[in-house]
C-alpha positions as CSV (number, residue, x, y, z in Angstrom):
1,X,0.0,0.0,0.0
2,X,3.4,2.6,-0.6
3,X,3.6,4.7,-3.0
4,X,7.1,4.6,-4.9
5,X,8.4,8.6,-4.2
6,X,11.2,10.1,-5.2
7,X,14.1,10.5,-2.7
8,X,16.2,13.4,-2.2
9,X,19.0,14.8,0.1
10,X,21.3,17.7,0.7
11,X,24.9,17.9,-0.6
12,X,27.1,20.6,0.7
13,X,30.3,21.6,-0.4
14,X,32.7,23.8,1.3
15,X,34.5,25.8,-0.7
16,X,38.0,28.4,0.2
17,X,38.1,27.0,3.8
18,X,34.9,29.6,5.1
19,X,32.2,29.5,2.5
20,X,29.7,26.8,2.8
21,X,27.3,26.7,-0.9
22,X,24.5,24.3,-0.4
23,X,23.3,22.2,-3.5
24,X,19.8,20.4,-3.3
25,X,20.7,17.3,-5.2
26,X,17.2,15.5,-6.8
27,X,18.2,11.9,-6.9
28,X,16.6,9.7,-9.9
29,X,13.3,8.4,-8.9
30,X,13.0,4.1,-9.1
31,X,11.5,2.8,-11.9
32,X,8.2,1.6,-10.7
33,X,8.3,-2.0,-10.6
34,X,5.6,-3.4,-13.7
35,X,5.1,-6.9,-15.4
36,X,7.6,-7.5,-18.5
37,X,4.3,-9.0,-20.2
38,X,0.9,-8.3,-19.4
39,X,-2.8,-9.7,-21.4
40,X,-5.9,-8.6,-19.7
41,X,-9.6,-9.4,-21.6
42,X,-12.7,-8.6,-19.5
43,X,-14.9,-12.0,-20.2
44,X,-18.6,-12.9,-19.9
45,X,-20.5,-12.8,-16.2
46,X,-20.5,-16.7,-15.0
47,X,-18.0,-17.6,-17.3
48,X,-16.7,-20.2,-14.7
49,X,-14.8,-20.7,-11.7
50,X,-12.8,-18.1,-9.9
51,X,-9.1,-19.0,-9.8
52,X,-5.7,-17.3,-8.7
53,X,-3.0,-18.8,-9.1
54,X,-0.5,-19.1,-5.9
55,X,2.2,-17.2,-5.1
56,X,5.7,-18.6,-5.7
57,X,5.5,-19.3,-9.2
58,X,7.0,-17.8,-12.2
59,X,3.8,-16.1,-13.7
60,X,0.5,-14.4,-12.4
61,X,-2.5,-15.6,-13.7
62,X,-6.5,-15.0,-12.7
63,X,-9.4,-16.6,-14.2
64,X,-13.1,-14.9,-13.8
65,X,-12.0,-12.5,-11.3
66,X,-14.0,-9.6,-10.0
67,X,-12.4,-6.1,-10.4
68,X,-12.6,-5.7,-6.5
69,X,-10.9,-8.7,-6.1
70,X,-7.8,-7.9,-8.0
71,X,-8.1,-4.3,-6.2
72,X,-8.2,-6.0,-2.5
73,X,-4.9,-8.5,-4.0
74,X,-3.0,-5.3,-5.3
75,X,-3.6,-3.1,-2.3
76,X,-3.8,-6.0,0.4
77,X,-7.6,-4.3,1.6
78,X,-10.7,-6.4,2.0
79,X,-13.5,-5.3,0.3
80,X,-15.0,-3.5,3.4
81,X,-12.0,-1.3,3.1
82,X,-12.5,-0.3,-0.6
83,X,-14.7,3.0,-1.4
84,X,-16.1,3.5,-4.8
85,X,-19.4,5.5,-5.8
86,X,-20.3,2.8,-9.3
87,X,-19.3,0.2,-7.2
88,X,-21.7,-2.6,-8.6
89,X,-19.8,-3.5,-11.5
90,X,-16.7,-4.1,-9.6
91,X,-18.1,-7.5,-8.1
92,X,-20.0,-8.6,-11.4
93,X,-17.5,-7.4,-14.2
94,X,-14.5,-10.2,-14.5
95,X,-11.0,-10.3,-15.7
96,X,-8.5,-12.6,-16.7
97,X,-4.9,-12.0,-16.7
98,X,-2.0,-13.5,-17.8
99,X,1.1,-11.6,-16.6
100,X,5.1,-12.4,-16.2
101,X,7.7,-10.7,-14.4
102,X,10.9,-9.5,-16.0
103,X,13.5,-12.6,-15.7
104,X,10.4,-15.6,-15.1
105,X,11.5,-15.3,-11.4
106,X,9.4,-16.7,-8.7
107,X,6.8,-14.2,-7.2
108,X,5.9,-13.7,-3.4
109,X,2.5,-11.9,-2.9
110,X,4.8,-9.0,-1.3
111,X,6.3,-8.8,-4.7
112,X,3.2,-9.4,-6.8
113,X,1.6,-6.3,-5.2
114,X,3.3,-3.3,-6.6
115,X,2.9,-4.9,-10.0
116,X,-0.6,-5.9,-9.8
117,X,-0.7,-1.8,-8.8
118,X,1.1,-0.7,-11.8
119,X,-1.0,-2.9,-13.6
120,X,-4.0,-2.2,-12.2
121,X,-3.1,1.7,-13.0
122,X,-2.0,1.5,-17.0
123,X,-4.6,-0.9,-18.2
124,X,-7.9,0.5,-15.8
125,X,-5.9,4.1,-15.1
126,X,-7.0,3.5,-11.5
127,X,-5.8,6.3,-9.5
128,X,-6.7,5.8,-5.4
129,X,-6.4,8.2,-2.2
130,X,-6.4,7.0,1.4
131,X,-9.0,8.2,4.1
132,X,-9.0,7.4,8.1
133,X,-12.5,6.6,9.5
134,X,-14.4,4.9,12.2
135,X,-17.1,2.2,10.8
136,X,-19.4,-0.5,12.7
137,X,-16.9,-3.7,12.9
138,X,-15.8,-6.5,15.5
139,X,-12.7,-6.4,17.9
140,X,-11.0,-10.0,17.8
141,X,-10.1,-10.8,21.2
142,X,-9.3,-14.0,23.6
143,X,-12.3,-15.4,25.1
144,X,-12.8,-16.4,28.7
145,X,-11.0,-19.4,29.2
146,X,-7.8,-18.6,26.7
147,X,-7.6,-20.0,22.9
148,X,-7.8,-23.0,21.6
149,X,-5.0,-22.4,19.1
150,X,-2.7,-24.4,17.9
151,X,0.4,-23.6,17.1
152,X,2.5,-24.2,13.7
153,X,6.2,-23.3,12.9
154,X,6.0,-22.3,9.3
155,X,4.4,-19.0,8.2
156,X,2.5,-18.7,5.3
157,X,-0.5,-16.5,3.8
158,X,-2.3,-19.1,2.4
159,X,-5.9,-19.5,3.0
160,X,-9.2,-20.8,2.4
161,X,-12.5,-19.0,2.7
162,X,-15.5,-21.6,2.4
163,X,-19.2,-21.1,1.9
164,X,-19.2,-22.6,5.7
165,X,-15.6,-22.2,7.2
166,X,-12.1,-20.5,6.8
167,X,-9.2,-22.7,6.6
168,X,-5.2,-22.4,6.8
169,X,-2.5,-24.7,7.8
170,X,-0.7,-21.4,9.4
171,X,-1.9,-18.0,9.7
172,X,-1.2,-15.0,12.3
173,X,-4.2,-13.6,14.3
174,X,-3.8,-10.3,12.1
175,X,-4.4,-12.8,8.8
176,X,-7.2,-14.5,10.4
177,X,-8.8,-11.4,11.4
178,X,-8.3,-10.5,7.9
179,X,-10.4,-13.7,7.0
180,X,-13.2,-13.2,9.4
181,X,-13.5,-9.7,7.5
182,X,-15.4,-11.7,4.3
183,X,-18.3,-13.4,5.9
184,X,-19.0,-10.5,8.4
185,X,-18.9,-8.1,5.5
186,X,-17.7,-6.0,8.4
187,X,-13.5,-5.0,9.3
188,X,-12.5,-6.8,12.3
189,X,-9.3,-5.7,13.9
190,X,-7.0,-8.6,16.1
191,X,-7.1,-7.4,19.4
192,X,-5.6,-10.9,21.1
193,X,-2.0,-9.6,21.3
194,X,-1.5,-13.2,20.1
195,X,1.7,-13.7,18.0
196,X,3.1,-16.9,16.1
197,X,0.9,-18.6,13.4
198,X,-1.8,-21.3,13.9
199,X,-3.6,-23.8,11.8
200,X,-6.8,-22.5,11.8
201,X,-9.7,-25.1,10.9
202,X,-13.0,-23.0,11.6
203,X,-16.5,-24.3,11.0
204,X,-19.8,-22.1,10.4
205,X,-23.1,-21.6,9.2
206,X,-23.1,-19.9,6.0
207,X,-25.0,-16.6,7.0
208,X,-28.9,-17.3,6.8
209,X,-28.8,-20.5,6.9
210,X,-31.2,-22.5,8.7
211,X,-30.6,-25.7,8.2
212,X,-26.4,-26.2,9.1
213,X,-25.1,-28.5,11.3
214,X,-22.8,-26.1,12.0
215,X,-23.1,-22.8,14.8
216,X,-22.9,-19.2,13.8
217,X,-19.8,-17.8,13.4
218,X,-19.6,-15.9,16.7
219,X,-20.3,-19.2,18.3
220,X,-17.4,-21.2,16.3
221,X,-15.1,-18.7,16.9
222,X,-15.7,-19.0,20.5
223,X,-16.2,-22.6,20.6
224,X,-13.6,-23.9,18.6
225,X,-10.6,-21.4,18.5
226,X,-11.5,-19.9,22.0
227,X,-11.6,-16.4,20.2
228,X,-14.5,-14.0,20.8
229,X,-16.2,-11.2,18.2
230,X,-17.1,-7.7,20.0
231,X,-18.7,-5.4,17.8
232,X,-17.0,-2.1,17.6
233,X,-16.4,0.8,16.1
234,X,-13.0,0.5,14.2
235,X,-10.8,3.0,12.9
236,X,-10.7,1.8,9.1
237,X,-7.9,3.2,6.6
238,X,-10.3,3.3,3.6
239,X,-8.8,3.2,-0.1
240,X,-11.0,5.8,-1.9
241,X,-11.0,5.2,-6.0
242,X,-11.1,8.0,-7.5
243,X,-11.1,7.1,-11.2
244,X,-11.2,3.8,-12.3
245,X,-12.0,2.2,-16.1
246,X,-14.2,-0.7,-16.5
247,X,-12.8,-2.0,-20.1
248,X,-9.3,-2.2,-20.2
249,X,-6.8,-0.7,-22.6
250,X,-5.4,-2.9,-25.6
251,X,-2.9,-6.0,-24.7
């Protein structure tokens, strides 16, 4: 969520022993970090599964993915967190894209971001803002009783969300809290002061169901991670689109 600026700094020079000139010396900005190769089409609503493909391989590629989607990927926001006036399109209008970094060298997500903003910003010209403010959302804290965690050495940001759970085989609070964001459809901030990562196996009733076998999410939290869900007001750092175009520019 940086934005690449330019750096600068002062270089003086003193010059016959008692006069001191000061230069302001502009140093060259970055190049800001894009795909070598890029395609993007917009396709056909219910064209077919939703796929991403995981981080750590050589390429980027989406399949059927909503435009808020690839904004919450690029900027690392939920969709709670995303402000837009023409919003509707953004879950029904979907992309796929084919993209590879200079070199065919493995991506992280931490290195997939800035180019899935670059891209994000030539092909849709997307141009965002930042705004601080306080919205209805949950707290995630330790329940009564401590948490049922269990603990995992490796740390990874992979994750499942499920019509009826969230799975990961190791996730931080912060990531899980992250999770719990999607089915609430509300922020929630981690409030446990929890660290290390867990494998998190959570079961729930999709929201209006009637006929699970599985308890609300508030309860499953509770019950099987021994986490609990206060609702809150929650300072929220909203990303704020200010333009953004629906077909994209020519591969």
């Amino acid at each position: 969520m940086n934005f690449i600026t330019a750096s600068s700094r002062w270089l003086a020079f003193a010059l016959c022993g008692s006069v001191s000139i000061a230069i302001w010396a502009q140093a060259p900005a970055a190049p800001t970090p894009s795909f070598e190769v890029a395609s993007v089409r917009q396709v056909p609503a219910e064209h077919g599964y939703m796929s991403i493909s995981p981080w750590g391989q050589g390429r980027f590629t989406a399949r059927n993915v909503p435009m808020k989607v690839l904004i919450e990927l690029a900027f690392d926001v939920t969709g709670n967190q995303i402000s837009y006036k023409n919003a509707g399109w953004m879950d029904s209008g979907l992309y796929d894209i084919d993209a590879k970094p200079e070199g065919d060298v493995p991506l992280s997500y931490e290195q997939a971001k800035p180019l899935l903003r670059q891209l994000l910003a030539h092909r849709f010209k997307l141009t965002v803002h930042y705004e601080q403010k306080d919205v209805r959302g949950y707290d995630l804290v330790v329940a009564k009783g401590g948490s049922k965690l269990t603990t995992v050495k490796e740390a990874t940001v992979v994750g499942y969300i499920f019509q009826d759970g969230i799975r990961s085989p190791s996730i931080s609070m912060r990531g899980l809290a992250a999770m719990l964001a999607h089915p609430l459809g509300q922020p929630v901030m981690n409030k446990t002061d929890i660290a290390g990562n867990y494998d998190i196996n959570l079961h729930f009733a999709p929201d209006g169901s009637t006929d699970s076998p599985y308890p609300s999410i508030f309860t499953a939290v509770q019950e099987q991670l021994g986490l609990k869900l206060e609702s809150q007001k929650v300072p929220v750092e909203m990303l704020v689109i200010d333009h953004l175009e629906q077909t994209p520019s020519p591969n």
